[in-house]
N, CA, C and O atoms as CSV, one atom per row, in Angstrom:
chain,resi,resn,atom,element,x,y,z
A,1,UNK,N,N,-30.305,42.352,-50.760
A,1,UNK,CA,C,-29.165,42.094,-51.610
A,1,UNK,C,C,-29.550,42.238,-53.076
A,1,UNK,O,O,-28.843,42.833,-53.889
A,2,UNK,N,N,-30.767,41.631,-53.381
A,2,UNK,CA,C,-31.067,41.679,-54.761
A,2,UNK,C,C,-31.247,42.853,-55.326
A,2,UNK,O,O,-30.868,43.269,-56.421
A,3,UNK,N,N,-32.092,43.544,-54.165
A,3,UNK,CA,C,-32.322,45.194,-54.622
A,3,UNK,C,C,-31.037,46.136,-54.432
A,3,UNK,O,O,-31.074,47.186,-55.073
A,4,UNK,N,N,-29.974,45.914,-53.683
A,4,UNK,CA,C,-28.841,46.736,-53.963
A,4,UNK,C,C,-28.014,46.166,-55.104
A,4,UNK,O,O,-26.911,46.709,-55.179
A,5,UNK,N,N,-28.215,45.316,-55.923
A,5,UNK,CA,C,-27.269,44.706,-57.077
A,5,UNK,C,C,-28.635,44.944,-58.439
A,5,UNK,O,O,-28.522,44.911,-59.665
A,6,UNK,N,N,-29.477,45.105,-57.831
A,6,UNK,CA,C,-30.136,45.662,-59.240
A,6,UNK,C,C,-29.802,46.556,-60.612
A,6,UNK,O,O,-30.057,47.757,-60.513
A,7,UNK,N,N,-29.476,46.276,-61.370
A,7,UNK,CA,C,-29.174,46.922,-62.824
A,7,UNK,C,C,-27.664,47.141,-62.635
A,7,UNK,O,O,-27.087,48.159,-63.015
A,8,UNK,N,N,-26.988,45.962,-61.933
A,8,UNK,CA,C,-25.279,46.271,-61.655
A,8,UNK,C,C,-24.950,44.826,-62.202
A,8,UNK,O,O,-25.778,43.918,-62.277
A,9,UNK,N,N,-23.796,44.754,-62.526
A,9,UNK,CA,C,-23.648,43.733,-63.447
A,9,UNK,C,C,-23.090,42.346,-62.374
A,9,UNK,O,O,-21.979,41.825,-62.476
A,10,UNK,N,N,-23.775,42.084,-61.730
A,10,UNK,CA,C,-23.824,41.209,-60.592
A,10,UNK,C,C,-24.852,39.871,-61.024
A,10,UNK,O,O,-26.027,40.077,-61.327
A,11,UNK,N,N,-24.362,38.726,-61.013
A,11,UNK,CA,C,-25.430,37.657,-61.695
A,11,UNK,C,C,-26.338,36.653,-60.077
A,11,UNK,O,O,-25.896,36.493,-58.939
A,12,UNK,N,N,-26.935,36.445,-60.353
A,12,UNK,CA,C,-27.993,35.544,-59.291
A,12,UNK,C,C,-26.623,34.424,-58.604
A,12,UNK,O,O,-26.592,33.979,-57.457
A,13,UNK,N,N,-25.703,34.208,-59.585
A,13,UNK,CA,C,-24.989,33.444,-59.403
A,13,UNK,C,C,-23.947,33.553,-58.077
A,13,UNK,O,O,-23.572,32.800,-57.178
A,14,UNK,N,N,-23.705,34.960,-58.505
A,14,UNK,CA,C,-22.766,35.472,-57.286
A,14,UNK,C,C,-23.395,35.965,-56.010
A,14,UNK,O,O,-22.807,35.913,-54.930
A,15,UNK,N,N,-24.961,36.582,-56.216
A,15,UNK,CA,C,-25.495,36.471,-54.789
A,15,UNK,C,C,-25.652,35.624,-54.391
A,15,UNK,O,O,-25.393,35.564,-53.189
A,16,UNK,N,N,-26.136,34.464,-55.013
A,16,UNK,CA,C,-26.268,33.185,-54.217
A,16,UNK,C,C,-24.826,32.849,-53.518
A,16,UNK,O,O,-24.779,32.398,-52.374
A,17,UNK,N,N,-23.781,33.078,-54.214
A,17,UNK,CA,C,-22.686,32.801,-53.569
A,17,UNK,C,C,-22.214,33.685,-52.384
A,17,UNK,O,O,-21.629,33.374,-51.346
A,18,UNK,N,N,-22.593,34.731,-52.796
A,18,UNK,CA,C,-22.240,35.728,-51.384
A,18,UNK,C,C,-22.479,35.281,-50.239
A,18,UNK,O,O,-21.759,35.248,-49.241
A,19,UNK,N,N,-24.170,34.716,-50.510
A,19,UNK,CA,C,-25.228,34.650,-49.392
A,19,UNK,C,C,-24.787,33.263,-48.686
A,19,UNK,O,O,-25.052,33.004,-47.512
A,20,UNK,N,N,-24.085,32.414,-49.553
A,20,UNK,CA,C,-23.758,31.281,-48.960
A,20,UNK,C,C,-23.097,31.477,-47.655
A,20,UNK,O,O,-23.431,31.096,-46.533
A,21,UNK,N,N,-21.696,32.417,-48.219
A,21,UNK,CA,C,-20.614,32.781,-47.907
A,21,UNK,C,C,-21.121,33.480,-46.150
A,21,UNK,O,O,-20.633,32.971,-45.141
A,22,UNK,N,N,-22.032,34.549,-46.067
A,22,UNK,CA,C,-22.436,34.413,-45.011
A,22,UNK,C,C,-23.241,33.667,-44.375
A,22,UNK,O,O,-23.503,33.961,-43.208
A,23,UNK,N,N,-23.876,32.432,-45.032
A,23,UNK,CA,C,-24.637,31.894,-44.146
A,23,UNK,C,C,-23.363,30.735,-43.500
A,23,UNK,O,O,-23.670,30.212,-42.429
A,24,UNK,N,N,-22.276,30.418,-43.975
A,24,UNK,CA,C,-20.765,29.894,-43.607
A,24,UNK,C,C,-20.571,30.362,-42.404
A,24,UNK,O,O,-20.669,29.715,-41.362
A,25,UNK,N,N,-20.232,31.742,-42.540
A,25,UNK,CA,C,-20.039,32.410,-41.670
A,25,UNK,C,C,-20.955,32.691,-40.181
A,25,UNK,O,O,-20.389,32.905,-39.110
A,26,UNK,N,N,-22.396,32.647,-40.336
A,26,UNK,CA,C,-23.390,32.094,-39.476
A,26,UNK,C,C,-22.932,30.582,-38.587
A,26,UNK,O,O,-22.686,30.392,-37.396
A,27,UNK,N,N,-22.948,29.965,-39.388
A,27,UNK,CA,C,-22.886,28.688,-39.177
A,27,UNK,C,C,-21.591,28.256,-37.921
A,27,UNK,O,O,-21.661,27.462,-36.983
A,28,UNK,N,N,-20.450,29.146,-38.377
A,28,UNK,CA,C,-18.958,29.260,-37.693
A,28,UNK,C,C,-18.879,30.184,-36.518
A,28,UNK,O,O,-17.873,30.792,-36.154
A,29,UNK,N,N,-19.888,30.207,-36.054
A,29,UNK,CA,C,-20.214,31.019,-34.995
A,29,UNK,C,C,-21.011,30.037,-33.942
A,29,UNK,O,O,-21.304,30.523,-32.850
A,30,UNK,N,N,-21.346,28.773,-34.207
A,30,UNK,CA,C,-22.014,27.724,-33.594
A,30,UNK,C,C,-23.156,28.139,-32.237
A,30,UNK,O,O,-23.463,27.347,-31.346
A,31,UNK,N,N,-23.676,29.602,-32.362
A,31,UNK,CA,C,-24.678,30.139,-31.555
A,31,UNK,C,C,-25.894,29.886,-32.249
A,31,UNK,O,O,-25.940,29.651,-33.457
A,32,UNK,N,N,-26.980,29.937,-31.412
A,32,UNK,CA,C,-28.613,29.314,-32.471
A,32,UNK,C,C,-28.865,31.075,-32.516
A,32,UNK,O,O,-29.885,31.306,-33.166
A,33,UNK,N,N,-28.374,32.025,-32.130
A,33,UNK,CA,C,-28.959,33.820,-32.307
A,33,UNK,C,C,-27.678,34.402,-32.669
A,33,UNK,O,O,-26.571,33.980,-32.335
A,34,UNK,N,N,-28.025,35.729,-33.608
A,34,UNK,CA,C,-27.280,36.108,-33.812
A,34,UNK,C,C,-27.899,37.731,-33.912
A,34,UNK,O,O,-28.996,37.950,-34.425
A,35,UNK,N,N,-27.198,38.611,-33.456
A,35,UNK,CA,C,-27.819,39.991,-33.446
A,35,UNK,C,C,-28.324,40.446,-35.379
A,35,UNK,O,O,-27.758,39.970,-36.363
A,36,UNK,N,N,-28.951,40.984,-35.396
A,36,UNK,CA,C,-29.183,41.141,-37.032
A,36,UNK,C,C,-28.136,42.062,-37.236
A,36,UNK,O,O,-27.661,42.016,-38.370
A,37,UNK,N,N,-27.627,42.907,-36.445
A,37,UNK,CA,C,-26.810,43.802,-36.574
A,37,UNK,C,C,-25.500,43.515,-37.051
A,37,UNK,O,O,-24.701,44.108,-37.775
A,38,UNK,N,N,-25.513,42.326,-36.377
A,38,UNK,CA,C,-23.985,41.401,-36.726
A,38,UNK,C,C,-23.778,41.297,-38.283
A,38,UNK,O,O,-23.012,41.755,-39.130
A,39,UNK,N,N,-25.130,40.247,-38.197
A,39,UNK,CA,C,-25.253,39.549,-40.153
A,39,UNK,C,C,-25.106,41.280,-40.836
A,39,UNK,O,O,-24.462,41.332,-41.884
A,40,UNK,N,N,-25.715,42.768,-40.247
A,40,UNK,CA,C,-25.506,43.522,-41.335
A,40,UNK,C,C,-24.195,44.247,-41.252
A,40,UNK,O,O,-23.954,45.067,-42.138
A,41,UNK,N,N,-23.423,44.073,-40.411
A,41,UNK,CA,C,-21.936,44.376,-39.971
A,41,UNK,C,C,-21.176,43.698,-41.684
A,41,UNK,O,O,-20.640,44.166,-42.688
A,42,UNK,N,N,-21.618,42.230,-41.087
A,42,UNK,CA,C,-20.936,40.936,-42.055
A,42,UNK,C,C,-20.948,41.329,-43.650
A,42,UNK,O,O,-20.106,41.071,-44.511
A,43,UNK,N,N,-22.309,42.110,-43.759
A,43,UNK,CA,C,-22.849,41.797,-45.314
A,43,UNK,C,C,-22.250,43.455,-45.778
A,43,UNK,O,O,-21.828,43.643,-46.919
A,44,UNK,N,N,-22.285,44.606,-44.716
A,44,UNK,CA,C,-21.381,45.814,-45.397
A,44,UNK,C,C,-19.767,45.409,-45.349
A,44,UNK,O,O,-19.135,45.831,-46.318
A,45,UNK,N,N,-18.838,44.485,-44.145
A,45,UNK,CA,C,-17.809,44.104,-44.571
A,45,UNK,C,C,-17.705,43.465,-45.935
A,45,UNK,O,O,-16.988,44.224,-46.587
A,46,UNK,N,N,-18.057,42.471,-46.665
A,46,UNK,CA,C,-18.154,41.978,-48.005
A,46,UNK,C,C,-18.787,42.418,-49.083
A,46,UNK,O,O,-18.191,42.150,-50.125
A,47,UNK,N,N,-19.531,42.852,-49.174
A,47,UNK,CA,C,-20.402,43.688,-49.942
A,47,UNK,C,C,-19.137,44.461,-51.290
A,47,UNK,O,O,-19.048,44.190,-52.488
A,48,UNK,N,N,-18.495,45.252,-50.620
A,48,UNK,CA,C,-17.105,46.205,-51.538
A,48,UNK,C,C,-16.964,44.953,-52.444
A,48,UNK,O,O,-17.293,45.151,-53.614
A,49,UNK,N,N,-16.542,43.711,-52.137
A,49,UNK,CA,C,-15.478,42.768,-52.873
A,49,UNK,C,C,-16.234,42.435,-54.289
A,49,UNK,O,O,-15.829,42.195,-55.427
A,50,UNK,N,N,-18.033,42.572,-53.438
A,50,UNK,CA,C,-19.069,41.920,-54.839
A,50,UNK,C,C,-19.432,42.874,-55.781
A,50,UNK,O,O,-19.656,42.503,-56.933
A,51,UNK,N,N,-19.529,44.095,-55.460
A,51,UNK,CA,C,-20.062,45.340,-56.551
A,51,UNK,C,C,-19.717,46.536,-55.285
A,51,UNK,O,O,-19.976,46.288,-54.107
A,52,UNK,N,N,-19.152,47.737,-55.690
A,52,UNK,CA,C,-18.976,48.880,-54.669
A,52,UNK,C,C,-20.345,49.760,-54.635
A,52,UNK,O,O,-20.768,50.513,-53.758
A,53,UNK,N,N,-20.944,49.361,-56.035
A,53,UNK,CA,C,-22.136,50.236,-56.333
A,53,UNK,C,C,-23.401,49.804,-55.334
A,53,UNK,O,O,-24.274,50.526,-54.852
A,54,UNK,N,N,-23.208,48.511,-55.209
A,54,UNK,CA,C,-24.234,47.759,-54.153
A,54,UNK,C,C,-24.411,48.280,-52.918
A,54,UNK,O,O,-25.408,48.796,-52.413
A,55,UNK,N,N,-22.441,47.925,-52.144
A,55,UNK,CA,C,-22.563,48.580,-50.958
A,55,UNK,C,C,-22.890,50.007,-50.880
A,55,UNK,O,O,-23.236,50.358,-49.752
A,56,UNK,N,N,-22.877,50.738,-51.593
A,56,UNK,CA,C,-23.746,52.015,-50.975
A,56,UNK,C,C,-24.728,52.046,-51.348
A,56,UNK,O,O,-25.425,52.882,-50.774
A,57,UNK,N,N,-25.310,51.376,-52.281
A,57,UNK,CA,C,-27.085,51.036,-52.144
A,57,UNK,C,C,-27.588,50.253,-50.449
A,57,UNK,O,O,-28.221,50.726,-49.505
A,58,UNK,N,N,-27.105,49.219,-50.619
A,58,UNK,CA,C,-27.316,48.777,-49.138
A,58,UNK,C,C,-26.920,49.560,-47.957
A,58,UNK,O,O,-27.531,49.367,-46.906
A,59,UNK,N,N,-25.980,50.411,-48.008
A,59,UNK,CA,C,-25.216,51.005,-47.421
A,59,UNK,C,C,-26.195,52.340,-46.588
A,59,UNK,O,O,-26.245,52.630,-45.392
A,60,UNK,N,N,-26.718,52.797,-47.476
A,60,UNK,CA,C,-27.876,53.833,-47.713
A,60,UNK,C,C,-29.242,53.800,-47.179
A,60,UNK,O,O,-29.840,54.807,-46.799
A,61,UNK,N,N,-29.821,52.342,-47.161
A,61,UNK,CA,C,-30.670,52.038,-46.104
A,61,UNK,C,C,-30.430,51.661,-45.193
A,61,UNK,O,O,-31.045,52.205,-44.276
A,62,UNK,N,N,-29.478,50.586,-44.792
A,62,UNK,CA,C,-29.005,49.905,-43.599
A,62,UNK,C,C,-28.014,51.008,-42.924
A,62,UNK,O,O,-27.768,51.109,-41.722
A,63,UNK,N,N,-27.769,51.394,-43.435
A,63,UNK,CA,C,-27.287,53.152,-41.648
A,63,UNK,C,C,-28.256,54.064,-42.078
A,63,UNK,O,O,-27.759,55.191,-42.060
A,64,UNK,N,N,-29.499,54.079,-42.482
A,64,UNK,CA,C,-30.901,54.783,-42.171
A,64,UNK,C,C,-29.839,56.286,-42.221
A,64,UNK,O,O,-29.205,56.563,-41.203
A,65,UNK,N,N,-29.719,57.209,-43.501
A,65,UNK,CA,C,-28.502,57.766,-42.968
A,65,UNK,C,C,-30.197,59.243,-42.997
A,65,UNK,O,O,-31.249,59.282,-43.634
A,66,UNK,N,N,-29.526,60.203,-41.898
A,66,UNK,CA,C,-30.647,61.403,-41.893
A,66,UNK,C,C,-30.285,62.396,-42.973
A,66,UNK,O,O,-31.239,62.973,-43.494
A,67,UNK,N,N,-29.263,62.648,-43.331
A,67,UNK,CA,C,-29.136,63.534,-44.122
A,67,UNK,C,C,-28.005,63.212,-45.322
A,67,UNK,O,O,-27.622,62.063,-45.544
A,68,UNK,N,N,-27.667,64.034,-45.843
A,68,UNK,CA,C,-26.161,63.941,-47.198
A,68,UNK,C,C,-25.310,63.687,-46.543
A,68,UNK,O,O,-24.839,62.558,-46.677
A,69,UNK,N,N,-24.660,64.682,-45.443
A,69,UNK,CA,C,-24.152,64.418,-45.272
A,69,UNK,C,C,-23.262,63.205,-44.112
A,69,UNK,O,O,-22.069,62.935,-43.968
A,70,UNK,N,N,-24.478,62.726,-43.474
A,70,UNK,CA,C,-24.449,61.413,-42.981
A,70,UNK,C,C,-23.634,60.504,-44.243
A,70,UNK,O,O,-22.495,60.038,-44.281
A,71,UNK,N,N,-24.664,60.488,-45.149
A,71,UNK,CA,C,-23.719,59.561,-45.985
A,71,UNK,C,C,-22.742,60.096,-46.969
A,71,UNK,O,O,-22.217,59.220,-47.656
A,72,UNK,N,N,-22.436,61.093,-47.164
A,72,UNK,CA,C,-21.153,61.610,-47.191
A,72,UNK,C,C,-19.870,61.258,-46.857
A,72,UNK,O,O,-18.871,60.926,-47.495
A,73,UNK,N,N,-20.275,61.486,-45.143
A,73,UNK,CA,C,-19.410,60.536,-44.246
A,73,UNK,C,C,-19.222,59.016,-44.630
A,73,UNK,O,O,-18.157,58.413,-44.501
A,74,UNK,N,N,-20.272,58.533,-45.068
A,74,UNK,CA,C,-20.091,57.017,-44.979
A,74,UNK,C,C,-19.178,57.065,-46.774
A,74,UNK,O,O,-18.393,56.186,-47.130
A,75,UNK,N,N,-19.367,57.673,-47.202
A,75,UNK,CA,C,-18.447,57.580,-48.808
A,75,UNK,C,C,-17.257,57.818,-47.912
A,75,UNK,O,O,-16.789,56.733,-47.564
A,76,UNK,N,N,-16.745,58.617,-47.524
A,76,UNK,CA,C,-15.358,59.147,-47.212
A,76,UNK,C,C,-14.725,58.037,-46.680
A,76,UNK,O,O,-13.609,57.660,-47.038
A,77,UNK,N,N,-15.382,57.521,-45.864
A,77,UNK,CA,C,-15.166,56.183,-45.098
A,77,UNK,C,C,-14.685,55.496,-45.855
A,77,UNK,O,O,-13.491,55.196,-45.846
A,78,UNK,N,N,-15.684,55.027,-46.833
A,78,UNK,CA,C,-15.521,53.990,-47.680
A,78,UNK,C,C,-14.487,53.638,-48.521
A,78,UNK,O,O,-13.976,52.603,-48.948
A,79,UNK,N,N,-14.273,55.390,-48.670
A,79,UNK,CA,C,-12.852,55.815,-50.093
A,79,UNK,C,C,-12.067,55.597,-49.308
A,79,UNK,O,O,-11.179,54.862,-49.742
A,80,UNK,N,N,-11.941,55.922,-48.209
A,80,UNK,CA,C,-10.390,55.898,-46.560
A,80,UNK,C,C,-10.187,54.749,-46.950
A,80,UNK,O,O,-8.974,54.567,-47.054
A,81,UNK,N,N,-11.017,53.505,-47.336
A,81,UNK,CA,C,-10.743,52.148,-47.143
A,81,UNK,C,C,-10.114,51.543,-48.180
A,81,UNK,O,O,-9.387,50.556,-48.064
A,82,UNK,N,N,-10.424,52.220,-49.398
A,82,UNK,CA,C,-9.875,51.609,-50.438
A,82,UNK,C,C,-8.733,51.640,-51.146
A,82,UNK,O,O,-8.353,50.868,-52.026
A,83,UNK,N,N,-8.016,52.955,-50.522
A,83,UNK,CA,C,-6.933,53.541,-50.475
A,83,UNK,C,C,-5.720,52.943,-49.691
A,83,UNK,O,O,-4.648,53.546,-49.659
């Protein structure tokens, strides 16, 4: 998180709050496991609301994308959504 909000005008303040926000969300699930896949499902659903520049920093490692246009796709996506 810290490294996808790096040099974006995002304060410690609001990751901490993000991070709360999913660990809430952990918590409301009352299971002791949770797939990691889930928490990174959780953290690209919210991610847009905190910086857009983030989620495709995070975005970019966490779908390991192989090529451009892998993440290409994942912009198009992204724009589909905001629209």
């Amino acid at each position: 998180m810290e490294k996808a909000c790096e040099k974006r005008p995002v304060g410690l303040e609001d990751i901490d709050r993000f991070v709360d926000e999913i660990e809430h969300r952990l918590q409301d699930t009352g299971g002791k496991e949770l797939p990691t896949s889930q928490l990174g499902e959780w953290v690209m659903e919210a991610l847009p609301e905190l910086d857009e520049v983030a989620y495709v920093r995070f975005a970019s490692v966490y779908r390991q994308f192989k090529d451009v246009n892998e993440f290409m796709d994942e912009l198009k996506h992204f724009l589909g959504k905001q629209n």
